[in-house]
N, C-alpha and C positions, 0 to 999 in steps of 0.2 A: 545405355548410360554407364559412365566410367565408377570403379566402385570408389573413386575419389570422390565422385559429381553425384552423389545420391540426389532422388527426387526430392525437392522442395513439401512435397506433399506425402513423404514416407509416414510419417505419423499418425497424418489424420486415416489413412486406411484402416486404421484400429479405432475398432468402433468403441471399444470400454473408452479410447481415449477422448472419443467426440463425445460421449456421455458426460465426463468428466470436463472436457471444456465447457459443454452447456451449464454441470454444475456449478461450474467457477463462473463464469459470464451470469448468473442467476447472481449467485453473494455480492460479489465485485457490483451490480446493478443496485441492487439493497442495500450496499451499505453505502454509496456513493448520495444514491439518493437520500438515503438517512443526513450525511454529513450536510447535504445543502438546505433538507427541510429541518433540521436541529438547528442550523448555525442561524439560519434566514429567523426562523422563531423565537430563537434566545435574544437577536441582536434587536427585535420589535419587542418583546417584553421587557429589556432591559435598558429600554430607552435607547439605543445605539451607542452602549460600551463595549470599545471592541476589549478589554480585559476578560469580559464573560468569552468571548470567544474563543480565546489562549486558553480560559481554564476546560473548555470542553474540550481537548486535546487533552490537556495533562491528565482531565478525568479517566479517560479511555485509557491512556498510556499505564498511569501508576499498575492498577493493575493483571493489565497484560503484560508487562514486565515483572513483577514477582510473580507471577504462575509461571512463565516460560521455561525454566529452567527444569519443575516440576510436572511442567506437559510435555517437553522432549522428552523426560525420560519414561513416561509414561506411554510416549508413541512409539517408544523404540522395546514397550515390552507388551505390548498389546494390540489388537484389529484395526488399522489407521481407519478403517472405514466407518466401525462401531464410534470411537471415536467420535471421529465426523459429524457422524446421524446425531452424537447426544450435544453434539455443540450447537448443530441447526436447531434440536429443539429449544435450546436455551435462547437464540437469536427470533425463532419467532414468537417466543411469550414475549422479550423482551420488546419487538419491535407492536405486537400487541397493544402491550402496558402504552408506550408513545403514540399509538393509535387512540387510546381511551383516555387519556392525557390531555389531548387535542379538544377535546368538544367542550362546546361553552357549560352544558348542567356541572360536569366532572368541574369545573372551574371554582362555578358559582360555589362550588361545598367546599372547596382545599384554597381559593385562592388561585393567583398567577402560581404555575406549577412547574418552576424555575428549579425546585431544589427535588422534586422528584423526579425531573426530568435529570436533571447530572447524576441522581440513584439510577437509574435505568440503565444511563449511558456507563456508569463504575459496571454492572452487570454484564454491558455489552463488552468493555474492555476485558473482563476474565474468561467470559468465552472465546473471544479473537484470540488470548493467549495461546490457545490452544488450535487455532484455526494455522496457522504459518506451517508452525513443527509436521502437522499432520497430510497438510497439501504437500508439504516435500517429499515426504518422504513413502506417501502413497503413489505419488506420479511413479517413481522408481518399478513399482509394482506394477501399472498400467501398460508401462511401454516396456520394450526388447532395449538393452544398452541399445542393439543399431540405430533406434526407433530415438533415443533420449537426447541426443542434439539439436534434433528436429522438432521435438517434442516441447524443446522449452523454449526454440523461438516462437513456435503456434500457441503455444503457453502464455509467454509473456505479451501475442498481440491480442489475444483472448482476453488477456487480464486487461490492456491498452483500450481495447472496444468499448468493455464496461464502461470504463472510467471516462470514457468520452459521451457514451449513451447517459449514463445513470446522474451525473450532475444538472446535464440537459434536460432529463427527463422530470427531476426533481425539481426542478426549477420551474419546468414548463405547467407542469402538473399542479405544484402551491400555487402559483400565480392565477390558474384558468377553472382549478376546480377544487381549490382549497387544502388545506392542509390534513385536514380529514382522509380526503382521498389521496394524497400522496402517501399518507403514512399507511394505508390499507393496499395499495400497492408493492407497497417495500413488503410489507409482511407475508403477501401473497408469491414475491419472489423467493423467499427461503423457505416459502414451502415447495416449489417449484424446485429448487435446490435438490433437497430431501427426496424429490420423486427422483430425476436423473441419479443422483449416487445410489439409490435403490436398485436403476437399472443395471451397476457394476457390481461381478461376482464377488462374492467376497476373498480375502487375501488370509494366504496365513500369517498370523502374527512373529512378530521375530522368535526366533528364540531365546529365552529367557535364560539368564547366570545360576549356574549353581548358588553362587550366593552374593544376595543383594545389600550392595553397602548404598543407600541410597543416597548420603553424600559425598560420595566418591562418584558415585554414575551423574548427576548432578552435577557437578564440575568440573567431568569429562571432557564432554563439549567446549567449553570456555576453555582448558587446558589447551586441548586440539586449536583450536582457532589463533589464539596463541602461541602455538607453536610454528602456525604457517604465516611468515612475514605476508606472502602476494597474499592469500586468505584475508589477513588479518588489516591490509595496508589498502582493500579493494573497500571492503569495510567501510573502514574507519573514513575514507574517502567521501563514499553517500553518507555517511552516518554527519560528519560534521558540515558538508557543502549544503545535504537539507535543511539540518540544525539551524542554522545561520541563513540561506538564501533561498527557504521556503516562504512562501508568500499565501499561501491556500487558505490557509484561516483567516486571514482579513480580508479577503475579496469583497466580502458582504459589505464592508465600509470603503471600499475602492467603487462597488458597483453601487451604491450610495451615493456615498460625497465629491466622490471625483467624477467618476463616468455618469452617473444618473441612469442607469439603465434598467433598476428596480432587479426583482428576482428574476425572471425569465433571463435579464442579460448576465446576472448571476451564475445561472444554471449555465449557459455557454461559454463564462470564463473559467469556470468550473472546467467546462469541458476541454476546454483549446488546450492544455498541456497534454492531454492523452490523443489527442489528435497528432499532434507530434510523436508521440509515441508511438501508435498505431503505425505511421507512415513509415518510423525508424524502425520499427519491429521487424514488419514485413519486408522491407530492402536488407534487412540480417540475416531473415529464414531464406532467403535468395541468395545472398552474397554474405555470407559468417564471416565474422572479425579473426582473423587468425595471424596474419604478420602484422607487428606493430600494435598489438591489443594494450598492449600497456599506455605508451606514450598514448594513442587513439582516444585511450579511455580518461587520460588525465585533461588531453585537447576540449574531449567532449564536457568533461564538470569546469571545467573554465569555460567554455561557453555557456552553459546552465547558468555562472554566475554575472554572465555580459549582459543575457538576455534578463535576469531578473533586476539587475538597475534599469535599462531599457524601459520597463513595462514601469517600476516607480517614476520615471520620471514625464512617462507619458498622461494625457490627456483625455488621447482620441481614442473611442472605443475599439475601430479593426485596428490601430496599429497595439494597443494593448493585447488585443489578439493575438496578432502577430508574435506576441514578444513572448508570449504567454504558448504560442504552440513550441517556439521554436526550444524553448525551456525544456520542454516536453520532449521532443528529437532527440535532444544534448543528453537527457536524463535516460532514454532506453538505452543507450550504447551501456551507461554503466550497470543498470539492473538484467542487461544479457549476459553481460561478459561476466559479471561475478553469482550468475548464477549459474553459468556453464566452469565458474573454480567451483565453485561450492558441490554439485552434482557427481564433478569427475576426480575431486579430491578428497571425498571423504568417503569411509568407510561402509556399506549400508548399514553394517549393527549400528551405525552412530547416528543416521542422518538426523533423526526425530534431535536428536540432544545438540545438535551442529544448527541445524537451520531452527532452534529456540532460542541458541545463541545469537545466529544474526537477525530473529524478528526481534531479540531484543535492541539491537544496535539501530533497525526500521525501524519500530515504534519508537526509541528516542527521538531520530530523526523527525519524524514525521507526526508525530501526536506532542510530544516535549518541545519538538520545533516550535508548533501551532501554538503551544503556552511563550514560547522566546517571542514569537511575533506580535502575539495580542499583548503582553508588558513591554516591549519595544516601542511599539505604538503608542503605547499610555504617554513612556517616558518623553520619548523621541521626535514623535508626532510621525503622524500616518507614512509618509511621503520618506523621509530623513533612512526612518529604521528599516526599509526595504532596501535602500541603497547601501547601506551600511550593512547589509546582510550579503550583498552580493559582492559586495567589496571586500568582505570577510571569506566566502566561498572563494576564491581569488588567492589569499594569503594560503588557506588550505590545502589547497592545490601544489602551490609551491613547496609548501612545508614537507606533504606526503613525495611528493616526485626528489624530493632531497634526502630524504631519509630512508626513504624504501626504493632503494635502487631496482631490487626484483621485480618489483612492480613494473619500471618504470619501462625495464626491457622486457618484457613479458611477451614470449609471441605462444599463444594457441595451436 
């Protein structure tokens, strides 16, 4: 094999690295199923508002965006592994607490347990702060640079698996054997977690500055990202096309009042965007995006945003499917390709402070989105504010391929 044509499978022969994926395919499963057994429970306690839904995004969101800044730089001066282990701890009391939450005696004494439940979830978002910055920039340590291309397509279909297993299973699990037992599953997978990253040796921590200006190393990172248009234009791309034509947190009242498919079909709409993902992952780790990565990637978030009106304006449960995987396909092109600028453009003293800045840019996207979608909905009504989101993801597109030309000829 040509040392152009490396093996598709060069990574995984590094067994710390299969460790590490098990780890990751363990959280990614946990917390996927969390998101569908939270959203599914809130949206039955709260009589089906889907607003309660938007705010359990923004709860998780607020803050893992103001620790991020302060967990990159703490990952770039300390053991990403230690780390790690003290985040898992915090993700299994926390998923605990939502275990002992769940049962009717715990009820009967506090009440419907709606407002300890968004405590738990604020808890779970300042631990995840700190989960982004620490998966980046530990991988680096894991793999050989030769090993690191490879490593973040098997990476990203790793992460792709979960997110297709773990909404499914969350789904499948609340519906057949209650909520109880889905939540004592989830719990049971971060400790599972915690075993695999035990099996990896430990790393040395970076080296530490003569002398620490802590807000100066703090908004390093944001500097740095900032300074790289393609960086900063790959971004800002996912960051607003999510924002706008994410649809994940009102499922629960799509697979309600439009589809009727209750939670189990829940859990599979849940899943169909990372099936799409999974399949775009793997045709990556096979065939990597290198000529035309820019234009490719802007094609790809304009179809994310074709498919998520599609899926508003449908009816029928597979073709919502459908619309819903292809969502999915359209969205790994862009979480590859800016994960392969991110890796091979930054600095390693810097990754921890670099990729806190862009889980802050995902968590907008993605937990902030889930609050724009459940007050869209309120305002808008169900149906209107998803297509209006996709029609927005559309304008984005154009804006960024007009302003960020680097991007836009970008070849890998």
């Amino acid at each position: 094999m040509s040392e152009n044509r490396l093996s598709p499978y060069l990574a995984l022969q590094n067994a710390e690295f299969r460790f590490f994926l098990a780890m990751r395919l363990c959280v990614t499963l946990a917390v996927q199923m969390q998101a569908v057994i939270v959203g599914w429970q809130i949206y039955e306690l709260t009589q089906k508002d889907t607003l309660y839904l938007g705010l359990i995004g923004l709860t998780e969101a607020v803050p893992s965006i103001l620790i991020a800044l302060y967990a990159g730089h703490l990952v770039d001066m300390y053991s990403r592994k230690k780390i790690l282990q003290k985040v898992f701890y915090v993700l299994v009391f926390a998923s605990a607490c939502l275990w002992l939450l769940s049962w009717q005696i715990v009820q009967v004494w506090i009440g419907k347990p709606i407002f300890p439940i968004f405590g738990v979830i604020f808890l779970i978002g300042l631990a995840r702060g700190f989960v982004s910055p620490a998966y980046f920039a530990f991988l680096t340590q894991v793999v050989s640079q030769k090993e690191l291309q490879n490593a973040i397509a098997w990476n990203s279909t790793n992460w792709q698996i979960g997110m297709v297993i773990g909404p499914a299973l969350g789904g499948l699990v609340y519906a057949f054997l209650g909520v109880q037992m889905a939540y004592l599953l989830q719990t049971l997978l971060f400790v599972f977690a915690l075993i695999f990253l035990g099996m990896i040796a430990h790393k040395p921590a970076p080296p530490k500055p003569e002398v620490i200006d802590l807000r100066e190393r703090m908004w390093s990172g944001v500097q740095f990202v900032f300074s790289q248009p393609i960086i900063l234009g790959a971004i800002s791309l996912d960051l607003f096309a999510v924002l706008f034509g994410g649809a994940v947190a009102i499922l629960p009242a799509f697979a309600s009042d439009v589809l009727s498919v209750g939670a189990e079909g829940l859990g599979f709409l849940r899943s169909a965007p990372a099936v799409g993902s999974v399949v775009m992952a793997i045709a990556l780790a096979y065939y990597p995006v290198r000529k035309h990565a820019g234009k490719r990637l802007l094609l790809a978030v304009a179809g994310f945003g074709i498919s998520i009106i599609a899926f508003a304006l449908s009816t029928n449960f597979w073709l919502s499917l459908l619309c819903l995987f292809l969502s999915g396909a359209f969205d790994s092109v862009s979480v590859i390709i800016r994960s392969n600028l991110l890796q091979t453009h930054t600095p390693e003293a810097m990754k921890g402070r670099v990729s806190a800045v862009n889980s802050i840019f995902i968590s907008s996207s993605n937990e902030i989105g889930a609050f724009e979608s459940g007050v869209a909905a309120k305002l808008l009504g169900l149906v209107p504010s998803v297509i209006f989101g996709g029609v927005m993801t559309l304008v984005v597109v154009i804006i960024i391929a007009w302003k960020v030309p680097q991007l836009r000829n970008l070849d890998l």
